[in-house]
N, C-alpha and C positions, 0 to 999 in steps of 0.2 A: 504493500500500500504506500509506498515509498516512504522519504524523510517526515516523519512528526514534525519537525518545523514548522515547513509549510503546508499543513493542513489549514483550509481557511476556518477558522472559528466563529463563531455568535460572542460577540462582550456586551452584548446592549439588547434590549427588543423591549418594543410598545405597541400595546395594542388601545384602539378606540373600538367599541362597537356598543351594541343595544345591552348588554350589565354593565359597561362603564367602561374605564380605563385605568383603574387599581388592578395591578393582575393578584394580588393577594385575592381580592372579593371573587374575581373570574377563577381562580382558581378553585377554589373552595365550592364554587356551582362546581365545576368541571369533577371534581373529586366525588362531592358526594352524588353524582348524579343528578341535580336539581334545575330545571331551567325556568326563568322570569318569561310570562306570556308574552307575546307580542301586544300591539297595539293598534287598535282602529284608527285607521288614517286620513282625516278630514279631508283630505284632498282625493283620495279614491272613494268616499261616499259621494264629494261632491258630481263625481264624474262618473258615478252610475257602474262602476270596475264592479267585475267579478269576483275579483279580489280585493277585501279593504281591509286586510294586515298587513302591517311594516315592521320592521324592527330600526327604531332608532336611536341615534346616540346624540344621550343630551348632556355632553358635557360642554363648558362654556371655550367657543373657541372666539371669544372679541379679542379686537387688537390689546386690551389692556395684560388678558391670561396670557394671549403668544407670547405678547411683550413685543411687539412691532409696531413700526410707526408708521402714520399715513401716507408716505411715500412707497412704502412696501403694500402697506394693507390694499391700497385700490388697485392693484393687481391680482387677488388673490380671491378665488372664488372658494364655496363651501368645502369644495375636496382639497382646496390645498391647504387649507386650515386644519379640516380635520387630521391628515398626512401632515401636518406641519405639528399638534400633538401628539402624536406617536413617536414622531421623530424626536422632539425634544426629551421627551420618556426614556425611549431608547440611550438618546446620546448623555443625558443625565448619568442612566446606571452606569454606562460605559467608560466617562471621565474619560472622553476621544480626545477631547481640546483642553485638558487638562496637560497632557503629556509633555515630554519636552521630547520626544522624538521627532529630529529633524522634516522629515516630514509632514508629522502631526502639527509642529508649529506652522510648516507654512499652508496646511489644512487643504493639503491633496489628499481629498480624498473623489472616490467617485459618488455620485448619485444617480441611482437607476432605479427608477420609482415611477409609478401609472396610473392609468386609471382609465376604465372605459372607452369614454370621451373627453372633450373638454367641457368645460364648464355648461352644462344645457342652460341651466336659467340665465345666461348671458344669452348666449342665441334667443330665447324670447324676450328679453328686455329689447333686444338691438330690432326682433320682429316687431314690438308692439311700439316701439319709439317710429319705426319707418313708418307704419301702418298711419300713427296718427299724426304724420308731419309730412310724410313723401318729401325727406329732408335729408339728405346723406351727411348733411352739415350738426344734426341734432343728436348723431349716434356720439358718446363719449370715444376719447380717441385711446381710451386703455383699456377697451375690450377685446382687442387681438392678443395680447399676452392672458386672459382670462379662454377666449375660445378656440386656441391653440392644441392640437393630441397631447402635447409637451410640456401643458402649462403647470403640472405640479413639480416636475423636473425642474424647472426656470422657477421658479419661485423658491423652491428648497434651496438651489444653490445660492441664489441671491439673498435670503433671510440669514443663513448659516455662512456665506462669505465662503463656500467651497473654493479652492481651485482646481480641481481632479475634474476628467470629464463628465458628462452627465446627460441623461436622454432618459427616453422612457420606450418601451417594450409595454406593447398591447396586443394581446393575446385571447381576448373573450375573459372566461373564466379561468384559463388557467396566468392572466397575465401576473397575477406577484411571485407565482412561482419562477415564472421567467424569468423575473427580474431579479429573482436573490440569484439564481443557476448563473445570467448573464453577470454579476456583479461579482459573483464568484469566481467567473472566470476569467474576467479582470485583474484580478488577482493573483489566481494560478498561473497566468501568462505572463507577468511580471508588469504589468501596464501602471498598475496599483496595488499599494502595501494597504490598502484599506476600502472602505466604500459602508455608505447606506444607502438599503436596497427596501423598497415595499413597495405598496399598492394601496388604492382607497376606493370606493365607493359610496355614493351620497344621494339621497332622493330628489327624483325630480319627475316632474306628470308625466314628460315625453317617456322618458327610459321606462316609467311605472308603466303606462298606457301602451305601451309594445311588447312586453311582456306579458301584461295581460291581456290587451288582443290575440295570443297565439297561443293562450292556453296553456305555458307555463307556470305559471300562479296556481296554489291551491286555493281554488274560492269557492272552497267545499266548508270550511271551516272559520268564518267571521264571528260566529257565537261563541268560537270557543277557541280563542289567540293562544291559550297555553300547550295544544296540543297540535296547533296549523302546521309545525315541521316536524314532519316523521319519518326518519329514513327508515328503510326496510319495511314498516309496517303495510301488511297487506291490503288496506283502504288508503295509503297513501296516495294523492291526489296532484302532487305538484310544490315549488319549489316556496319560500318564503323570501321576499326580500329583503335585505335590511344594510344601513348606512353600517359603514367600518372600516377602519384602515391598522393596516400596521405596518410596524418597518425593523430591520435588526441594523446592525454594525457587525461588519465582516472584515475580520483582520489575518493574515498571516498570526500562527501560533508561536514563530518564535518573538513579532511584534508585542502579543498580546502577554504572555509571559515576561518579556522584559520590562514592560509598565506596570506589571502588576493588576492588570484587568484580569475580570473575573471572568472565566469561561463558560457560558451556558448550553453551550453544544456547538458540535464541528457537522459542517457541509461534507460529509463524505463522496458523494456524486450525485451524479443526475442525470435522466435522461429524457430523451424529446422524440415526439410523434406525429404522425396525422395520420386519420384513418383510412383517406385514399377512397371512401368510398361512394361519393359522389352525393353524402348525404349531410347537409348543410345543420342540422340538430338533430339527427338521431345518431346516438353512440354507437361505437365498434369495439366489442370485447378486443380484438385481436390488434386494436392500435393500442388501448391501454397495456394489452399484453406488454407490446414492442419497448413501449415508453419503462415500464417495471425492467424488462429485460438489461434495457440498456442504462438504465441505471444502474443497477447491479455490477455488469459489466465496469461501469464507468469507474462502479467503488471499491473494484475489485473484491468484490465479494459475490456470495449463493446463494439461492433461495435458500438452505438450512439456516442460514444468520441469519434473518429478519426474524424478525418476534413481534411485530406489530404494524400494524397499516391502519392510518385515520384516513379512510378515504375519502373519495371526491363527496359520495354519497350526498345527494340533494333534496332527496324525497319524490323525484321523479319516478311515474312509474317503470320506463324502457330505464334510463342511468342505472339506478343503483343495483338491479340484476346485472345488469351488460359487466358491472366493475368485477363485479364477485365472480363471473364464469369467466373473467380472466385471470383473478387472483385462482379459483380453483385449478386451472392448469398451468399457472405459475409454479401453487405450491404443492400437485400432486394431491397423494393420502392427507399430507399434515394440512391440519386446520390451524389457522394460523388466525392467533385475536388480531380481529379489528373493529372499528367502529365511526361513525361517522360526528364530528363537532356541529354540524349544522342543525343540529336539531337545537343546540343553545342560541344561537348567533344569526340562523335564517344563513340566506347565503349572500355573502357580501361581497360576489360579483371579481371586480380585480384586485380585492385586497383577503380574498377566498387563501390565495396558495400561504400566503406568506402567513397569515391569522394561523391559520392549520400547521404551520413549520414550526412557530413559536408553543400553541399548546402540544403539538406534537413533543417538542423538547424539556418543556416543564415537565411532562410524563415521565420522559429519561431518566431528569437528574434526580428526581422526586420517585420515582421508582411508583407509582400508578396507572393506570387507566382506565380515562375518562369510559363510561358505560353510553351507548346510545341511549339517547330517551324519545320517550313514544313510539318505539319500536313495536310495539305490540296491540292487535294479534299479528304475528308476526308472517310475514309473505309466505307463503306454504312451499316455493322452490327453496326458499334457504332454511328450510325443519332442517336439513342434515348439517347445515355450514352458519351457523346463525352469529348475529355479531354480539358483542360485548352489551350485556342492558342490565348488569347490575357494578356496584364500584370493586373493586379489587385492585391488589398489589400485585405488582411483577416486575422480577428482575431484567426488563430488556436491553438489551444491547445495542441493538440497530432496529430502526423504523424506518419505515416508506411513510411519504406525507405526496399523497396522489392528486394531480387538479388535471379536470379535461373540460376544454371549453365546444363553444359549436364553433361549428366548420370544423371538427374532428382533430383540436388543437389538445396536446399531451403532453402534462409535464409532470415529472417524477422526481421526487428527492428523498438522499438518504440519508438519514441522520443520525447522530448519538450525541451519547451524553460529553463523550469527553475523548 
């Protein structure tokens, strides 16, 4: 597995989503099995949605909590805010910019960080500003850096005074996975001794209202928000939305060692896919396969070393079979625990992979795993192979943390504790 040195490590991670952004509290849900309902969303009753649960995070992101001042703030739309909490979380535990390591002083680092789209509620202010002026003179002139693909990338760097390069990777649902693999390999290539890497996701009617137009939404369950995200469970009906972002600090291990940062888990490998099969949102067992393989592969390791997969699982009825008859001929006879986080968090879209890497590696160090909930009655194909639905302790070693988006996009990582 070559030099320990240069393993890239986790010294940092922050998560935002619908329990908060204290990973102590999220933790302690995640441990004992317990998750906080979602909530009815005035804006999807207002608009007649089949679905009107969200999950959202109400923590305060005004310029005074960032700590930013209005020359930055009027750039900066709800995701990059929210992504801009996480990251201060993150960089807080890390003490990045505390260091005196030569290049931490001059704070090259990368940032590889996403998100969907740009900012949507820019695009309808600049709509409903045209609409009522036929005025190209009345649009504000700092909504291009708000509805930009890149706009949380550009913002991060510029709040934080990065000089290390920075972009962002969009990927569907699997894009923060992307983005930690990609920043990691920034890394391992020698490009960058460091980087912060995540993903966010934030509400807004257009992204809610296309979603629910296609019948991904479960809006089988309005009357009853605590149980609307169920993966595996056999009446499961469709995915849950909800705003979230997170992000980690990825450093070379002999960097991270030498400052004295605290290791939370190493990026063993990873690996990427597409299904190839001409189908634009229905999953392929055999591209998830590819992606699991080639992680493996990447991490030099076997299917006998995993000991746990949080997978992509959504609560979709085609997804969350599709994962598991790939895992089943991944890992052969052995059943291998897994379980899916989004029954806590809904799915948060492009800050899905990176959310799932971080509880994935609390699990590690903490030596736990998180149980699905509302798993039951459980899918009748998975009675032989069924996933994790009460709490328990286990000593694992190495985890998969699996995200696959539409247009048959696949991303794999493998993790441990140390």
């Amino acid at each position: 597995m070559g030099d320990s040195r240069d393993d890239v490590v986790v010294t940092g991670v922050g998560v935002c989503c619908n329990m908060g952004d204290d990973l102590r509290v999220i933790e302690q849900h995640l441990r004992a099995g317990t998750n906080l309902p979602f909530e009815r969303w005035p804006v999807a009753l207002s608009l007649a949605a089949r679905c009107q649960v969200i999950g959202q995070y109400r923590g305060d992101v005004s310029d005074a909590a960032l700590g930013i001042n209005k020359k930055l703030a009027r750039f900066m739309g709800r995701g990059s805010r929210v992504l801009l909490k996480a990251a201060q979380n993150a960089l807080s535990q890390s003490a990045l910019f505390e260091s005196a390591l030569p290049h931490l002083a001059r704070r090259e680092v990368a940032i590889v960080v996403g998100s969907g789209t740009g900012d949507v509620e820019t695009h309808v202010e600049v709509r409903r500003k045209l609409d009522e002026t036929s005025d190209a003179k009345k649009v504000s002139p700092t909504v291009i850096p708000k509805l930009m693909a890149s706009t949380v990338s550009a913002n991060l760097v510029n709040v934080l005074r990065t000089t290390g390069p920075s972009f962002t990777a969009t990927a569907a649902c699997a894009g923060g996975a992307y983005n930690v693999l990609l920043a990691s390999s920034l890394i391992k290539s020698g490009h960058v001794r460091a980087a912060l890497a995540g993903g966010v996701e934030v509400c807004d009617s257009h992204f809610f209202a296309g979603f629910d137009a296609m019948g991904a939404y479960n809006g089988r369950d309005n009357e009853s928000p605590e149980r609307a995200s169920r993966p595996y469970a056999a009446d499961r009906a469709g995915f849950i939305f909800s705003e979230g972002s997170g992000a980690v600090v990825l450093e070379r291990r002999d960097d991270a060692e030498q400052r004295g940062a605290p290791i939370l888990g190493v990026i063993r490998g990873f690996g990427m896919s597409s299904d190839g099969q001409g189908e634009m949102v229905a999953p392929a067992a055999t591209g998830a396969l590819q992606s699991m393989k080639s992680a493996l592969t990447h991490a030099g390791l076997t299917p006998a070393d995993i000991g746990y997969v949080n997978t992509h699982g959504t609560s979709t009825p085609l997804g969350d079979v599709s994962e598991v008859r790939a895992m089943r001929e991944l890992f052969g006879t052995r059943h291998v625990p897994y379980s899916s986080t989004k029954g806590y968090t809904g799915h948060t879209i492009s800050a899905a992979g990176v959310v799932e890497a971080i509880f994935t590696m609390m699990m590690l160090r903490g030596k736990w795993l998180a149980p699905s909930v509302n798993a039951t009655p459980l899918d009748p194909e998975l009675a032989d192979y069924p996933p994790l639905t009460e709490p328990g302790n286990s000593d694992v070693r190495y985890a998969i943390s699996n995200s696959f988006g539409f247009g048959g996009t696949n991303a794999t990582l493998v993790l441990s504790a140390d």
